[in-house]
N, C-alpha and C positions, 0 to 999 in steps of 0.2 A: 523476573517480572512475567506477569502470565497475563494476556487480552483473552476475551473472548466474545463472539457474536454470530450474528446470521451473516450464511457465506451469501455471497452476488454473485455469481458463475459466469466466466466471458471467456471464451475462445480463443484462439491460436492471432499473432500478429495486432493485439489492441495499440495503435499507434496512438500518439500525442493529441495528434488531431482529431481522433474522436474521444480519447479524455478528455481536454478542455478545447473546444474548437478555436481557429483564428479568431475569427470573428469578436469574441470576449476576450485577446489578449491586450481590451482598449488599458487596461486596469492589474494590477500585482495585488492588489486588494483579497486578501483569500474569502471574507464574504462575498465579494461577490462573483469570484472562480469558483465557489462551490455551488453557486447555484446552477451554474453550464456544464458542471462535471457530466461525464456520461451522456448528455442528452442526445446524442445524434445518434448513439448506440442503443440507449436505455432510456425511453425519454421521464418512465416514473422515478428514476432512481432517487432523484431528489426528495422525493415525499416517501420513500421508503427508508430510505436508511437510515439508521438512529448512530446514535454514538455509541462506539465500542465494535459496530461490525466489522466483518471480514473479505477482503475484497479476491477471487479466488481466477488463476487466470491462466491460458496454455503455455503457447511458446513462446516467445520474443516479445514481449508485454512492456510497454513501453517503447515500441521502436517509433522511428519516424524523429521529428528536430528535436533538436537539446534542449527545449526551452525547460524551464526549470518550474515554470508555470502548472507543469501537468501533476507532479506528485504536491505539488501546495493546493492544487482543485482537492486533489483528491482527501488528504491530511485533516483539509478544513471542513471536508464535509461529513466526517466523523468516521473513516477507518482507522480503525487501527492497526491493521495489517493488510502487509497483498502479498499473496501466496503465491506464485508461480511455477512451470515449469523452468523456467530462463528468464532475463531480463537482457531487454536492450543497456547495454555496459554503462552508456551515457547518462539512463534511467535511473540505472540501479546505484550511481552515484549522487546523482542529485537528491533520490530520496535520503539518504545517507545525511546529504547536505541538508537538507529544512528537516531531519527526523522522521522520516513515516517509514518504519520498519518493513523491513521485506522478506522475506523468505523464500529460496529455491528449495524446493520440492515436486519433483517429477510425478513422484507414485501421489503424493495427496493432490496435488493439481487437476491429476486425472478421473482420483476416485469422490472428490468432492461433488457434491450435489448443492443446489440453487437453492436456500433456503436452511439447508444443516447448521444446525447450531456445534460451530467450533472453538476449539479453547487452544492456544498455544503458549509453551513457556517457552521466554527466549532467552533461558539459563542452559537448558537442554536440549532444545531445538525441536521437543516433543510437541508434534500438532496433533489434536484427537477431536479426531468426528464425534461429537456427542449421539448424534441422530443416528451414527449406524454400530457405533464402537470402535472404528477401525481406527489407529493410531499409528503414523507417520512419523519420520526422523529425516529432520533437515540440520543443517549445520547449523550449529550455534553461535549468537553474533560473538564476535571476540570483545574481551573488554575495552577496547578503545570505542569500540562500535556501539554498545552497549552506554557507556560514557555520555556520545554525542546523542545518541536517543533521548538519554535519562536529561540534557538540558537543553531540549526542544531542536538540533539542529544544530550544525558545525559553530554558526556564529553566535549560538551560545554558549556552547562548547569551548570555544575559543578566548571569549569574556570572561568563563569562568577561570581558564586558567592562565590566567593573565589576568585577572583579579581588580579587572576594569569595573 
């Protein structure tokens, strides 16, 4: 399966709380967590990003509470990838959990720019800068991972097989 879009560039340490702040966790609603995605960070983000884009980010991306809320902001508001150098562990489980693909990648984290139009397949783990050429190798999900993507999220993943 290959996404591709405009990357959003964010920096080292994006914790939870400034993906979907307290404030908005009145609601599990993903309408209306995408609309606080980002804002204390990014406050256009919301009127900028379309579906299919790419969310592109330094170190520890996701750190801060476990709330589960912050990759469902992010999912619904139409990435379809977040690219990293690292993920907070807890993070990078939960996406896993509701489906919103992730990818560690050091070298493309760093050479990505705000605005490049990127394409990943996440059969090979090939990410490629359309905007400059330069092409990255992140690990590729494993098919179990791949699986829980392809039916939105562990608990659908779970329904299907178990044929609820």
């Amino acid at each position: 399966m290959k996404v591709s879009g405009k990357a959003f560039k964010y920096g080292d340490n994006i914790d939870t709380d400034v993906i979907i702040p307290a404030r908005y966790l009145t609601s599990a609603d993903p309408d209306h967590l995408k609309e606080h995605c980002m804002e204390d960070i990014d406050k256009s983000f919301k009127d900028r990003v379309r579906a299919g884009d790419i969310m592109v980010a330094g170190k520890n991306f996701g750190c801060g509470s476990s709330r589960e809320h912050a990759p469902v902001a992010i999912k619904a508001s139409g990435i379809s990838l977040v690219i990293a150098n690292d993920f907070a562990r807890i993070f990078y489980r939960n996406s896993i959990n509701v489906g919103l693909p992730i990818l560690e990648c050091p070298e493309a984290a760093a050479k990505i720019s705000e605005g490049d139009e990127i394409e990943a397949d996440f059969d090979t783990g090939v990410i490629t800068d359309k905007t400059t050429g330069e092409c990255f190798r992140a690990n590729a999900f494993p098919e179990f991972i791949k699986n829980i993507m392809a039916s939105g999220g562990l608990v659908g993943y779970t329904e299907s097989e178990l044929k609820v």
